[in-house]
Each structure stands twice: as structure tokens, then as C-alpha cells.
C-alpha positions in Angstrom: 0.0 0.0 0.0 1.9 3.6 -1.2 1.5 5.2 2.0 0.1 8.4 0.0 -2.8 6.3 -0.9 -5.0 7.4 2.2 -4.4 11.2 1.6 -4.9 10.9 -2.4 -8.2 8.9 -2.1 -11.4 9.7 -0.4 -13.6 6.7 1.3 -16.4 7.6 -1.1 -13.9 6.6 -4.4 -12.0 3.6 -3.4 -15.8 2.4 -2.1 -17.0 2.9 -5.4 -14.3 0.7 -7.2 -15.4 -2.8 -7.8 -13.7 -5.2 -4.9 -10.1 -6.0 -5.6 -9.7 -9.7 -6.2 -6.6 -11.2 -4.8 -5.9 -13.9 -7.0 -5.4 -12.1 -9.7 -1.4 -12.1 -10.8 -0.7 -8.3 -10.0 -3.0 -5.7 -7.9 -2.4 -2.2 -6.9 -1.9 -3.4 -3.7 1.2 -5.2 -4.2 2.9 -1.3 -4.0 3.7 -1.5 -0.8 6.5 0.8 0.7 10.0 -0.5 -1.2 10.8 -4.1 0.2 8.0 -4.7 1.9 6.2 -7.9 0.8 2.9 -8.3 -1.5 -0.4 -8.3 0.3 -2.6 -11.7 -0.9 -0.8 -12.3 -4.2 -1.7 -15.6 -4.8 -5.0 -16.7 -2.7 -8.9 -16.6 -3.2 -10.4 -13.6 -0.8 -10.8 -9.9 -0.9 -9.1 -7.3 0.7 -10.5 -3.4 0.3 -10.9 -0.4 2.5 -14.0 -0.4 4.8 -15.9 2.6 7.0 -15.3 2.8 10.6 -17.2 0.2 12.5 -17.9 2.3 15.2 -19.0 5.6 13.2 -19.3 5.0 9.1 -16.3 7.3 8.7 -13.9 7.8 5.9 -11.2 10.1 7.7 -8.3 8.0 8.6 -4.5 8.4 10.1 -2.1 6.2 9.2 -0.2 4.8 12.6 2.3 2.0 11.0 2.8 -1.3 9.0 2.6 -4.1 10.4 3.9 -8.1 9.2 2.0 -11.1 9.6 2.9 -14.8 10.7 2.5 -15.2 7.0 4.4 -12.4 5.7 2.1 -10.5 4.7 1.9 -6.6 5.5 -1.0 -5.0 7.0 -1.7 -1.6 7.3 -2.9 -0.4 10.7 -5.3 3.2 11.1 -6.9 5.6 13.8 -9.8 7.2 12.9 -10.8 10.4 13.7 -13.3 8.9 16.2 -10.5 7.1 17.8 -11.0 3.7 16.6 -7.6 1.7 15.4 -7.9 -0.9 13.1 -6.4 -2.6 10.3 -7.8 -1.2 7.0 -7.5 -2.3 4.1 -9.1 -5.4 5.5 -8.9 -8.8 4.2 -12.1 -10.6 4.2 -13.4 -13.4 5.8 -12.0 -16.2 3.0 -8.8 -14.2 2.9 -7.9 -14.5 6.5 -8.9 -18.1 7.0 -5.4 -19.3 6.6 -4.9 -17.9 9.9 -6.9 -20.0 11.7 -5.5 -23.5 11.1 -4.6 -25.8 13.5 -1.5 -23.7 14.5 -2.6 -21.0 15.5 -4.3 -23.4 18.3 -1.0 -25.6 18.8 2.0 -23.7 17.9 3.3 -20.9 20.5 3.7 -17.5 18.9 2.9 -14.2 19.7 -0.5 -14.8 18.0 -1.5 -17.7 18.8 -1.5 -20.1 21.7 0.8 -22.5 23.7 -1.3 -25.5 22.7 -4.7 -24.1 23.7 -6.2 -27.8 24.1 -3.6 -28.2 26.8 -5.2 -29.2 30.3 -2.5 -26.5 32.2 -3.7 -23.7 29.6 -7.6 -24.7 30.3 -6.9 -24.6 33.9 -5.3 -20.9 33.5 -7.9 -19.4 31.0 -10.8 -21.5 33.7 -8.5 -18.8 36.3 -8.7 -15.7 34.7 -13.0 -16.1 34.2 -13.0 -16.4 37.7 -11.1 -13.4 38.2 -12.4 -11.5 35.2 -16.5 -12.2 36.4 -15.2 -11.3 40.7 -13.7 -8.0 39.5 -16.9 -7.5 37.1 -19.2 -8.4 39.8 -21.2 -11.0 38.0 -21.7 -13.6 40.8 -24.2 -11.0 42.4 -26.2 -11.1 39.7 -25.6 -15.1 38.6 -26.9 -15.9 42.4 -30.0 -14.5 41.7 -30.6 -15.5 37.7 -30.1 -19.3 39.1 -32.9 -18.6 41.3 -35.1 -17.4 39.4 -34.3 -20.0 36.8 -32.9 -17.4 34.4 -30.0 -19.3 33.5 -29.9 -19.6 29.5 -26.3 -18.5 28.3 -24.3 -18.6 24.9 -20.3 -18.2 24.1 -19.7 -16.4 21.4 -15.7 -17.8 19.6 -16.4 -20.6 22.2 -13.2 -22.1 20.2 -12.7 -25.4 22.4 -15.6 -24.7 24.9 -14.1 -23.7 28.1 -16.2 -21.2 29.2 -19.1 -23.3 27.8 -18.2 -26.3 30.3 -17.1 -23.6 33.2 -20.6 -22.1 33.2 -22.7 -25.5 32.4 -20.6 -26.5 35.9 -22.2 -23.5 37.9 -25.7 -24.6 36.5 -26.1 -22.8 33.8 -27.7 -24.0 30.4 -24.8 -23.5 28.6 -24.0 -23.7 24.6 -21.6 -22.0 22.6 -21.2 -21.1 18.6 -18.0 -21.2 17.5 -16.6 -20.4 13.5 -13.6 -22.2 13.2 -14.2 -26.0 12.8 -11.4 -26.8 14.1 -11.5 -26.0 17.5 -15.3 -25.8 17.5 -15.2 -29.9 16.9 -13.0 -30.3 19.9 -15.6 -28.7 21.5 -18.0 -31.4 20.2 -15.9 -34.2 21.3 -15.9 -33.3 24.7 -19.4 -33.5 24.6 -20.0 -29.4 25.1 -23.0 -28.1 22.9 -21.6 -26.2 20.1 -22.7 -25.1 17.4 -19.8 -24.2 14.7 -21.2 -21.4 12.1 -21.3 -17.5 11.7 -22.7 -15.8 14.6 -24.4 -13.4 12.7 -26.1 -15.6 10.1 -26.9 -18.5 12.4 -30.8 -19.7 12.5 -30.6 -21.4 15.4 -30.3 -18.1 17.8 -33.9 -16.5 18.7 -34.8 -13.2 19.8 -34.5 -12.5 23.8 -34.1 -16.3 24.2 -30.7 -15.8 26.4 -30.1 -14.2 29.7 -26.2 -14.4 29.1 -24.1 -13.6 26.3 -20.3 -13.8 26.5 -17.2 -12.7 24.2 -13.9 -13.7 25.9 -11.0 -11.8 23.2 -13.1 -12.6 20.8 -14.6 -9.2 19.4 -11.3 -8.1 17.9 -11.1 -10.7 15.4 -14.9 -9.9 14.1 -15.1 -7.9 11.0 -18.5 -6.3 12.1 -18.1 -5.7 16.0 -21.1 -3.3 16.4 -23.7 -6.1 14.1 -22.1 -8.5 16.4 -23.0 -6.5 19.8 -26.2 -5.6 18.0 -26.9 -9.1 17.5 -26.3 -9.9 21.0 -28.8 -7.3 22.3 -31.5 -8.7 20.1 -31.2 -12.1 21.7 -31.1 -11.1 24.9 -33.8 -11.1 27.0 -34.7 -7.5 28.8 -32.3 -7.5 31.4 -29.8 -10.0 30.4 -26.1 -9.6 30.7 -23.3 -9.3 28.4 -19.9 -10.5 29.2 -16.9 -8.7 26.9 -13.3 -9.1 27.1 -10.6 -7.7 24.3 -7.3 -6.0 23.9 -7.6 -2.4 25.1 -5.7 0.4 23.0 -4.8 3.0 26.2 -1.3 3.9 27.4 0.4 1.1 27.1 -0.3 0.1 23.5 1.0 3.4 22.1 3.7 3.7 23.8 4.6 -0.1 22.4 3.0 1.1 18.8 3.3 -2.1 16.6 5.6 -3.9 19.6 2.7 -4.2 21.4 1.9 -7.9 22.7 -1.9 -7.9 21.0 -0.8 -6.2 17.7 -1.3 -9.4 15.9 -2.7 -8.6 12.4 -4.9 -9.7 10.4 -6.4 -12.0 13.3 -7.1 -8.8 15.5 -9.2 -6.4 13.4 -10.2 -3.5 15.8 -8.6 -2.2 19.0 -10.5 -0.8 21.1 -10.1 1.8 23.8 -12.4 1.5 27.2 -14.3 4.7 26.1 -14.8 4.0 22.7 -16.2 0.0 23.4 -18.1 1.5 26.1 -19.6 4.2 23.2 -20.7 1.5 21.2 -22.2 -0.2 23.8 -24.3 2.1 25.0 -25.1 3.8 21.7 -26.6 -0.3 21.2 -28.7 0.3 24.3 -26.9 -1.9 27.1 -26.0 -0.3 30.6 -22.7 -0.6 31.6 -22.7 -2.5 34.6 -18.9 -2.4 35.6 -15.3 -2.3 33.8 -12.1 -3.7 34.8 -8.9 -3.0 33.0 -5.6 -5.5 33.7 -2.2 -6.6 32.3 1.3 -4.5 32.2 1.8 -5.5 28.9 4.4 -8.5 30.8 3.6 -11.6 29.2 3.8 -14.7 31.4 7.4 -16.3 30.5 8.4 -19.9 31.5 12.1 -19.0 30.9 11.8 -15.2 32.6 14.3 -14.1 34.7 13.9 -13.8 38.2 13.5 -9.9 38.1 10.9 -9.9 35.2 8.9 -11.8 37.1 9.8 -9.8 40.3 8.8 -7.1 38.2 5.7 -8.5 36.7 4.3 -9.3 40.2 4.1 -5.5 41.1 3.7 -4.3 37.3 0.1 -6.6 36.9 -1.6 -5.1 40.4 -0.5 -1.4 39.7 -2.0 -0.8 36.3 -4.9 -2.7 37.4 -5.8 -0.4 40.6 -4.9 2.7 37.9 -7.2 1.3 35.8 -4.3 1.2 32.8 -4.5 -2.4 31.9 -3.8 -3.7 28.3 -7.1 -5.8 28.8 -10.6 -5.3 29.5 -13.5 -6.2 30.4 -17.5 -5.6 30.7 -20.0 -6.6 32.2 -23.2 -4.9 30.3 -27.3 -5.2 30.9 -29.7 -5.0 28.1 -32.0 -2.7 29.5 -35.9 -3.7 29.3 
């Protein structure tokens, strides 16, 4: 992409030109900044520039480049509403290759250290207990299993684990998951799962759920605010919605494209608590509570001893000043 192309073109023309097809031999895209490598040469899929989820706009800053797993540069964008992204976006069949196997097995920056891994369930079944103390959400679970309000759906359930956590505190639990992959593993351990496109899928009624969850699962969606729309329409009046993502605050620009969640094309938005919160409300949920966590120190097997000295205090202190690289919500559909 010639970085002049956002400053020479307005949203309105490159909308108006027919999609760019990436299997064709050369593209317009491939004029990247000198050395840089082609974007989707040689692979069915689509890649084009698309109006700010969170306000339909066209005015764009360009913050940096950014190289894939597969070598493949993407560029990354604030808009004027304060929404960062990756745009030009690759579409759904473009990005698949992402989600193979790997990105489930194989430890990277993107991906997991074998996600299907008993010690990495255990830790992930950790942090929701954390996560849903520090969002108060046990308050209000008490009294939904009491009244026998206790319908709930996963949304990216990927292997299930928050599907089995909750169907263990008595909650009738499924989960809808895209990748078959991981959404079969969820099968075989006999969790219900449905693998298909949350947005699409028939098998979701209106207000037939008093829980909906996302656990970092938003940023990879390439329509967040259909998705949270979606989520308030099968809700019933007063149900709750779960959220957790990467949150762009202090510590994400001062690593720019460093940063430990910068993993493109697999994370689509970044969004900041303000903005999310925005979006949410603009939807027509409450906001129930927030919680912000994570220096930025990503857990290290091998880490010295003073990293993780350093980690100890680094974790509590941008969690109390509410600076954390993560976030969470816990939102009400109000009747």
C-alpha cells in the first residue's frame, strides 16, 4: 500500500471501485513501501478499504505497518473517532489461513501455547474467575439461578471452556464457534456447540438468552457493532453481556506495533475503554462495571527472576490505575 494512498483517495472513491480480487497475478496493492512484501498475491479472498465500524467514517491516520505470521503486510489506522484498526481489511476467506490448526497448537505471539492443553484450560478457567469477581457478575448469577434465568451462549467458544465452566455453575450453557477446528473439539468433549457464523446462524432467537459472552473474541470480528447488535437482540430484557478484548490505552501506544496484541490480520479493531463503552451504550446496554488488567508482561516460563519480580508489582499497579492492556465488561440489556 503507497503510503500516499490514504491522503490521495477519499472513502467515497475507493468504495466505489469494484472489490479487488486477490488472486489475480498483480493488484495495486502489491505497491507496498520499497521491500516490503505483496499483500494476498496468490490466494482466493478480498481485501478493500471499509468505513469505521464504530462511526461509518472515511477520515483515517495512518499509525504504522505491520507483518503477519504469513508475511504479509498489514496496514494499521486511527480514525478520527479514535478507533484503530487494520484497514484495508482482508475478508473473511482471505484471513482463514490464519486459523488453522497452529494458530491453536503452535506458540507465537498470535496464537496459543497448545490451547487444548489441560494447564492452559486450567489458567484461562483462572482468569474467568477473576475476570467475572472483579466485574461483579456472581451477584447477579446468584439470583438468575434462582429465578431460573439461566440460559447462556459463548460467542468464539473455540474449544468450549467457558461453555463447560458455566454449564458446571448450572447454567444451560451452549456455545457457537466459527472455526471448525476447534469448535469440533468442542463437540468431542461433549459441550453443545454449534460451529457457524454468529451473525447468520438460525438457530439463535430473539430474547431467548439471559447471558451472552465474548472472551477476546470481538477483535477478530469484522463487524463488532452487528455483532454486539446481534447480541442485544437475543437477549432477553435484562440479560447480561460478558466482553473481554485488547484495550488500546497507554500502554499500546507507547509499544505502537511492539505491542503484545498487535497481531494482524487475526485482530481487526482495538478498542479503547471509552470507545467499546460508546458502542455499547449507543446499542442500548448499561454498563454494569469495567475492569482493566495486564502490564503489557507476558507470562514467560524461561523469565528471569527480576521480570517476574517485576511482573508481580507491574500486573496489580495498572490494574488499581485502571491502565491495563485488557478489559473487560460486564453490560445489561436494559428492558
Amino acid at each position: 500500500m503507497n503510503p500516499s494512498f490514504f491522503r490521495n483517495c477519499s472513502m467515497s472513491q475507493v468504495l466505489e471501485r469494484p472489490p479487488i480480487r486477490q488472486n489475480r497475478k498483480r493488484s495495486h496493492l502489491e505497491a507496498l513501501p520499497e521491500g516490503r512484501p505483496r499483500l494476498f498475491a496468490e490466494r482466493p479472498g478480498e481485501v478493500r478499504l471499509v468505513p469505521c465500524n464504530a462511526c461509518g467514517g472515511s477520515k483515517f491516520k495512518k499509525l504504522f505497518y505491520k507483518e503477519s505470521s504469513l508475511r504479509e503486510t498489514f496496514q494499521v489506522v486511527r480514525c478520527s473517532c479514535g478507533l484503530v484498526q487494520v484497514n484495508p481489511q482482508p475478508d473473511l476467506k482471505a484471513i482463514m489461513p490464519y486459523y488453522t490448526d497452529a494458530y491453536f497448537k503452535k506458540r507465537t505471539d498470535r496464537g496459543y501455547d497448545n490451547y487444548y492443553s489441560e494447564a492452559l484450560r486450567d489458567e484461562i478457567r483462572r482468569v474467568f474467575t477473576l475476570n467475572l469477581a472483579d466485574l461483579d457478575f456472581f451477584t447477579f448469577e446468584e439470583k438468575a439461578l434462582k429465578s431460573g434465568s439461566n440460559h447462556a451462549l459463548d460467542v468464539g467458544c473455540a474449544a468450549g471452556y467457558f461453555v463447560e465452566y458455566m454449564a458446571e455453575r448450572a447454567w444451560r450453557s451452549r456455545g457457537i464457534e466459527l472455526s471448525r477446528s476447534a469448535g469440533t473439539v468442542a463437540r468431542k468433549r461433549g459441550l453443545d456447540v454449534t460451529i457457524g457464523d454468529f451473525l447468520t446462524s438460525s438457530e439463535l432467537s430473539p430474547s431467548s438468552y439471559d447471558l451472552v459472552s465474548f472472551w477476546a473474541s470481538i477483535e477478530h470480528m469484522h463487524d463488532p457493532a452487528s455483532v454486539l447488535r446481534r447480541a442485544y437482540e437475543i437477549l432477553k430484557p435484562g440479560g447480561r453481556m460478558l466482553l473481554s478484548t485488547c484495550r488500546y490505552g497507554i500502554l499500546a501506544r507507547i509499544r505502537g506495533k511492539d505491542w503484545r496484541y498487535m497481531n494482524v490480520p487475526e485482530h481487526l479493531y482495538f478498542f479503547s475503554l471509552r470507545g467499546l463503552s460508546k458502542m455499547a451504550r449507543g446499542i442500548g446496554f448499561q454498563v454494569v462495571r469495567t475492569v482493566t488488567y495486564g502490564s503489557g508482561m507476558t507470562t514467560r516460563k524461561d523469565g528471569s527472576e527480576l521480570y517476574a519480580t517485576v511482573k508481580r508489582y507491574a500486573d496489580p499497579a495498572v490494574k488499581f490505575l485502571n491502565q491495563g492492556d485488557m478489559m473487560a465488561f460486564h453490560l445489561e440489556k436494559m428492558s
